[in-house]
N, C-alpha and C positions, 0 to 999 in steps of 0.2 A: 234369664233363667226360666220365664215363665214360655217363651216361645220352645224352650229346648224341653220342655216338660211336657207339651202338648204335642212335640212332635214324638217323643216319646212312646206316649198314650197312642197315638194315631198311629205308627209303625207297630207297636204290639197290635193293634186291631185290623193291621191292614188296609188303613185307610191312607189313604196319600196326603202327607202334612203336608203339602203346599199348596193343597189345594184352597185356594185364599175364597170363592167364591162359598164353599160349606162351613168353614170356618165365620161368614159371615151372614150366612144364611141362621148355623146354632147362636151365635152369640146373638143375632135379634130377636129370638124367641125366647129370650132369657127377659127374667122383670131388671131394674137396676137393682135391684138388693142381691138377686139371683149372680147376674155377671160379678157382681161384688167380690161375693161369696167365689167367685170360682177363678179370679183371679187372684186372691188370696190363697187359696188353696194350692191352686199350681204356681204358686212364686216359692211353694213350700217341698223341696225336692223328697223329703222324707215325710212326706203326709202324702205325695203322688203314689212313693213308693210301697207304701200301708197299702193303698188304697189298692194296687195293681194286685197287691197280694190278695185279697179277699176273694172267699170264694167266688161271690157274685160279682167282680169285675173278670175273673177266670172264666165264667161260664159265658159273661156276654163276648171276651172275647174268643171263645170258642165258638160261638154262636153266630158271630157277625164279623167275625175277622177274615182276613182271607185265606182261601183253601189252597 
């Protein structure tokens, strides 16, 4: 669930979900509390889907998604 949540995320933004090298790069900038938190989050298919809704997930992926 959590991998299909993130690919999710990453296809709305136009970022390429397989890329395994950026996905490893964000998750080590994360503290442990941090990744915690964010694999809780995305094991939660309807707290992703909140989340996608909000404006401010809208505007970044208008922002930085692909054109």
């Amino acid at each position: 669930m959590l991998n299909r949540n993130l690919e999710e995320i990453a296809k709305k933004a136009g970022v390429n979900p397989n890329d395994e090298q950026l996905k490893q790069q964000l998750l080590s900038s994360l503290s442990k509390e941090d990744k915690e938190k964010l694999v809780k989050l995305l094991s939660n298919r309807q707290a992703v889907d909140e989340i996608l809704k909000t404006p401010q997930a809208q505007e970044l992926i208008r922002k930085y998604g692909k054109k």
